[in-house]
N, C-alpha and C positions, 0 to 999 in steps of 0.2 A: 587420665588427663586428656579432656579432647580440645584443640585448637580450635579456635571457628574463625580463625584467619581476621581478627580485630582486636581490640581491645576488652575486648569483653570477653572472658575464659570458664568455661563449663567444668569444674572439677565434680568427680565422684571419691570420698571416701567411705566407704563400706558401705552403708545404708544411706550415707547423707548427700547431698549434692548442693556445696556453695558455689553460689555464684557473683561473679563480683563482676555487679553491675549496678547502674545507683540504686538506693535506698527506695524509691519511688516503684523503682520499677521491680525490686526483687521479690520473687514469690514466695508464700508463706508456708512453713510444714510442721508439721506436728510436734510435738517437742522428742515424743516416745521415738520417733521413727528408726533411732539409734537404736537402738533393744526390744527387739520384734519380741513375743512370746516364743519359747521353742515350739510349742503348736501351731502356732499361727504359721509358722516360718515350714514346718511338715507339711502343711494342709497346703500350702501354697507350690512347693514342691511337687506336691501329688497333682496339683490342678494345670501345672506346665506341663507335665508328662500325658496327662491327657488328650487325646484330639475328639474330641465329641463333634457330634454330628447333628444338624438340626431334625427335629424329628416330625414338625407344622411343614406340610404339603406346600401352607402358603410360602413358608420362606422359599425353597426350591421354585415357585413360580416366581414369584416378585424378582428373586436373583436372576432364575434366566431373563424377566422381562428387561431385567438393567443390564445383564452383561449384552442384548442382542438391542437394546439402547444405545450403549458404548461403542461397540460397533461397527453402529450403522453409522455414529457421529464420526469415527473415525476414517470411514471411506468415504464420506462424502465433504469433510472437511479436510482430507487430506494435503490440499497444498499447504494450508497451514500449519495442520498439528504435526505433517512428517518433519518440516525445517525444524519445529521446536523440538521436537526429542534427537532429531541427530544433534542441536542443538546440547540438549542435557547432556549426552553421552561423550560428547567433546568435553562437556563441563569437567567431568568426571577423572577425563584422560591429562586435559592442559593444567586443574585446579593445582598441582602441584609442582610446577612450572610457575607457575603466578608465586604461589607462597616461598617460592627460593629466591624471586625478584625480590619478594620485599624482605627475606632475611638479607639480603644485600643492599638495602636501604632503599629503593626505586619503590617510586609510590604506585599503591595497587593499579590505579587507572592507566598507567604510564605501563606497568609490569602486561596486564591484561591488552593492551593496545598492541604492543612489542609482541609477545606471544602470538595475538591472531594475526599481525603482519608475518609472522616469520611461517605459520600454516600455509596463507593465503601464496608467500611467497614461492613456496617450494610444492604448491600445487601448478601455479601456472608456471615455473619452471618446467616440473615434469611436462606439464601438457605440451609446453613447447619445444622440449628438448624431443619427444613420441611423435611430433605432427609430421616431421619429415620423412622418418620409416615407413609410418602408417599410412601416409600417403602414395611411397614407390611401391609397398606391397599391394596396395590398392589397384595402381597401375600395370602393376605384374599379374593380375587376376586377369583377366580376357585374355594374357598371352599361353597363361597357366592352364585351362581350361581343355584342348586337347590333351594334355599330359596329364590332367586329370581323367579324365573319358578312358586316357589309355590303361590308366591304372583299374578303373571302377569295367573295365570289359569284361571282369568276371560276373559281376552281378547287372550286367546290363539284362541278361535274357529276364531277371524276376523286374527289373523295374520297367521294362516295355509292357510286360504282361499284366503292373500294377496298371501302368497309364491308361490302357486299353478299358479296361475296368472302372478306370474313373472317367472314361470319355462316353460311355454307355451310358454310366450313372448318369452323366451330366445331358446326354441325349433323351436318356427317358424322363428328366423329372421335368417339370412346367417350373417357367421364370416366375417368381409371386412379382403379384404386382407393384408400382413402383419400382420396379427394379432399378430399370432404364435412368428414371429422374435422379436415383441414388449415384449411378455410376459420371453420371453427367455432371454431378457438382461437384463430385470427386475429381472429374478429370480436368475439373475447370479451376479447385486448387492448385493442383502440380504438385511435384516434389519440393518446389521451394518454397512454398506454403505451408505444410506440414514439417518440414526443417524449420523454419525461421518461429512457426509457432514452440515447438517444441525448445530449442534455444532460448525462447523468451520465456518460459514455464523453467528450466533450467535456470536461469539467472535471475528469478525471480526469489524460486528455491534457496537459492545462495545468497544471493543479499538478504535471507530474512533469518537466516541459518545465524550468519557470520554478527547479523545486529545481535538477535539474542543470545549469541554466543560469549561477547564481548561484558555486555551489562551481566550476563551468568559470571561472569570471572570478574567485574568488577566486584558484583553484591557478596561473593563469598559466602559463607553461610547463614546470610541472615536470616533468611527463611528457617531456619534451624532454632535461632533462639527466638526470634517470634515464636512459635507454636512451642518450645518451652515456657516461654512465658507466659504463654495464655491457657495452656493445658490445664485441668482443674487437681489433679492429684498427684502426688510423688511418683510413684507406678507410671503412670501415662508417659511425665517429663521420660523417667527414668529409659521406659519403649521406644519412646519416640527419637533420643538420644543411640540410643541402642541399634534401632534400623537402619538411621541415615547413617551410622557410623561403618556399621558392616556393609550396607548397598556401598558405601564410598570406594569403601578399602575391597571387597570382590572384585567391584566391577572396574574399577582402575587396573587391580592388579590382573585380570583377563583382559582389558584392552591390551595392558601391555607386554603382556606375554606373547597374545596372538600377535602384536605387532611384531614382536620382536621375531618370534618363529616366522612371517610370513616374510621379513624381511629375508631372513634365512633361505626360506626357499626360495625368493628372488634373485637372489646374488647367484647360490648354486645352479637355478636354472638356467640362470644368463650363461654362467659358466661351462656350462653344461650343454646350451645348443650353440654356443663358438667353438668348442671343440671338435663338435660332431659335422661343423660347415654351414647351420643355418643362416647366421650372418642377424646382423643385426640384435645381439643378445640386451641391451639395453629396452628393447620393446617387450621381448618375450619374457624377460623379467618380471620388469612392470604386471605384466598380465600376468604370470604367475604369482605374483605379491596380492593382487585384487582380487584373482579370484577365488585365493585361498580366506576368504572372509566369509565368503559362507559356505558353511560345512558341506562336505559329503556331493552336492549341486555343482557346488563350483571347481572342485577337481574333473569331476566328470565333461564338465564344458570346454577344462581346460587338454584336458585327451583331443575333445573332437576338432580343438582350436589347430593342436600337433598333428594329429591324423592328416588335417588339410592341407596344413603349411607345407608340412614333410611331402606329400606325394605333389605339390606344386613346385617342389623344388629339387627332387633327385628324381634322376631317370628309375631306378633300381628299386621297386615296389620295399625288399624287402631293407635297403636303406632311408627308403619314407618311412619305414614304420621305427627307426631309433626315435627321430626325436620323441613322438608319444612314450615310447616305453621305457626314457629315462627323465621326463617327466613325472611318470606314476612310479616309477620308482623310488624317485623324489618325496612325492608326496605319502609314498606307501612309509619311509620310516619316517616321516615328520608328522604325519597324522595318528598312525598307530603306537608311534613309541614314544618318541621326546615330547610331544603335546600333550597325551594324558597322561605321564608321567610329571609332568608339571601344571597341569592342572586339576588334579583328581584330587588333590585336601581341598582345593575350594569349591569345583564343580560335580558333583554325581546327579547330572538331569537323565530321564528315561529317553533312549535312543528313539523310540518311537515317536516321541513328542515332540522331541528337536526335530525327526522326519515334518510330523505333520504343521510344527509352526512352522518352517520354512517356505512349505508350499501353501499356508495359509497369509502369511507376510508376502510372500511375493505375490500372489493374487489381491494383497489388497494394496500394495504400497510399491509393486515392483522390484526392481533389483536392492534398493536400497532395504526394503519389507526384508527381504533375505538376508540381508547384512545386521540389521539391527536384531532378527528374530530369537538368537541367542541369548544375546543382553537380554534383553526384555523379559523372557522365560526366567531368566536367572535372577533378574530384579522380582519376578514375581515371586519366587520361590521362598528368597531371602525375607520376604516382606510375609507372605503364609505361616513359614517357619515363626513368626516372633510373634502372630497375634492369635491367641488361642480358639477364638472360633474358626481360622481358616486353617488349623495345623493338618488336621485331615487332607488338604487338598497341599497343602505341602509335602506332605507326605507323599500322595499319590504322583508327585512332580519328578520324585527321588529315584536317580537310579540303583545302579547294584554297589 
């Protein structure tokens, strides 16, 4: 029995799927489709189990010429197409949020409205409740600075002997030309230029995020019985039903897992650098919350964030280095034990691959390219796995 959040209800029993939707619009099926032949029913068995491979050269070009299509439309259409999929992926995380409004009577639009007010709301809270920390640490930087020097005197001798090295380099090589005019426009924007642009690309991103976020959680899933309904054979509906149901139910239940675990280490981390004196654990939370969203990159970021903070703030080398190293402690049982022990029935992606989409997302989308790279992998995988020419490559997606 799947919901599609209307009036309009998708049922499967065994072979058959009624739909009770009008008369006009309901699709036609066989009559047999109830009592498959027992061969027919083995032969089809055997043909799921298969992952066949194409074997025409042309298909391998034509696919790469489309996926390196794909792409190219992707980075260079990015302001738009990133807001839509953080977009979907919210869809994904708040759709059930929406559907408990309206089992409590609130009409969808009013449910979906209320929903992204209560996101919108408790992001610019956070932002505001972080601006003042973020701000005195700021200020505390240029004081912090000889106390960093003092700490880093051990490795002062290799990084004098680096600079030396690039001051040569930079003596022997010749300016190319243009140089000059380049630097000249540069200096004639300023820093409040390249701020205020970026702020205006950022709020652009969010209002178009937040519009088709809204109309995603008004429409529900009608994009669902559309292409039921137009699909030409029982099989097709039956797929098609099939993948949006699983991509739902994965990728919800990994948003909210990861939320939930990242929450986790947020709280303990707060808890965890007010104990030890950092001060301010409200901030360092937050940034252990965020960072922990993309894999493996952002704990490591999160080290080099404590490394700094720590020797900006105790005299005692070897009391700047707690904070970092109950951080990663932190993150060392939250990543290797309670995370894939709660996500390993639903995820087995190859460790190498989550490496290289990370660094392939962030080089095309940036930080957020690293946030979403997971989802995305996982969305493709679930979607390989269900359609028989691509099980091969789902396969190859699979980890141990």
């Amino acid at each position: 029995m799947i919901d599609t959040g209307s009036d309009h209800t998708l049922t499967f029993r065994g072979k058959a799927m009624v739909a009770a939707i009008p008369p006009t619009q309901r699709p036609s099926f066989p009559l047999d489709v109830d009592r498959p032949e027992p061969h027919a029913a083995a032969t089809e068995a055997a043909d799921e189990a298969e992952m066949p491979l194409p074997s025409d050269p042309q298909t391998f070009f034509l696919g790469g010429l489309f996926a390196l299509g794909v792409l190219a439309a992707l980075y260079v259409a990015s302001s738009i197409i990133l807001p839509v999929v953080v977009a979907l992926l919210l869809n994904l995380l708040l759709q059930p949020a929406v559907r408990l409004l309206g089992r409590l009577h609130l009409p969808r639009a009013v449910g979906a409205l209320f929903t992204v007010f209560l996101v919108i709301g408790a992001l610019v809270g956070t932002v505001a409740a972080l601006s003042v920390p973020a701000t005195t640490w700021a200020e505390r930087l240029p004081e912090g600075i000889p106390r960093l020097e003092a700490h880093l005197r051990v490795i002062s001798a290799p990084i004098q002997a680096l600079q030396k090295v690039i001051q040569q380099a930079e003596q022997a090589a010749d300016a190319p030309p243009g140089r000059g005019s380049i630097v000249s426009v540069r200096r004639d924007l300023g820093i409040t230029g390249v701020l205020f642009a970026g702020t205006r690309s950022a709020l652009d991103g969010l209002f178009t995020t937040v519009l088709v976020l809204y109309f995603l959680l008004v429409a529900g899933n009608i994009f669902l019985r559309r292409t039921v309904e137009i699909l030409p054979t029982f099989n097709n509906k039956r797929q098609a039903v099939d993948i949006a149901q699983q991509v739902q139910e994965d990728i919800s239940g990994y948003l909210v897992t990861i939320t939930a675990m990242n929450a986790a280490v947020g709280v303990t981390t707060a808890a965890a650098m007010y104990l030890c004196g950092l001060g301010d654990p409200l901030l360092w939370g937050t940034t252990a919350f965020l960072l922990n969203y993309i894999p493996i990159l952002g704990p490591l970021v999160g080290v080099c964030i404590f490394v700094l903070v720590g020797m900006l703030s105790f005299e005692s080398l070897w009391w700047a280095l707690l904070p970092p190293v109950l951080y990663f402690g932190i993150h060392l049982v939250e990543g290797e034990t309670v995370t894939p022990m709660l996500l390993a029935r639903r995820f087995t992606l190859n460790p190498v691959l989550i490496i290289l989409s990370l660094v392939f997302w962030f080089w095309m989308w940036g930080v957020l390219g690293a946030i979403l790279a997971v989802p995305m992998l996982a969305i493709l995988k679930i979607i390989c796995d269900r359609l028989r020419p691509l099980k091969a490559l789902g396969h190859f997606l699979e980890g141990e």
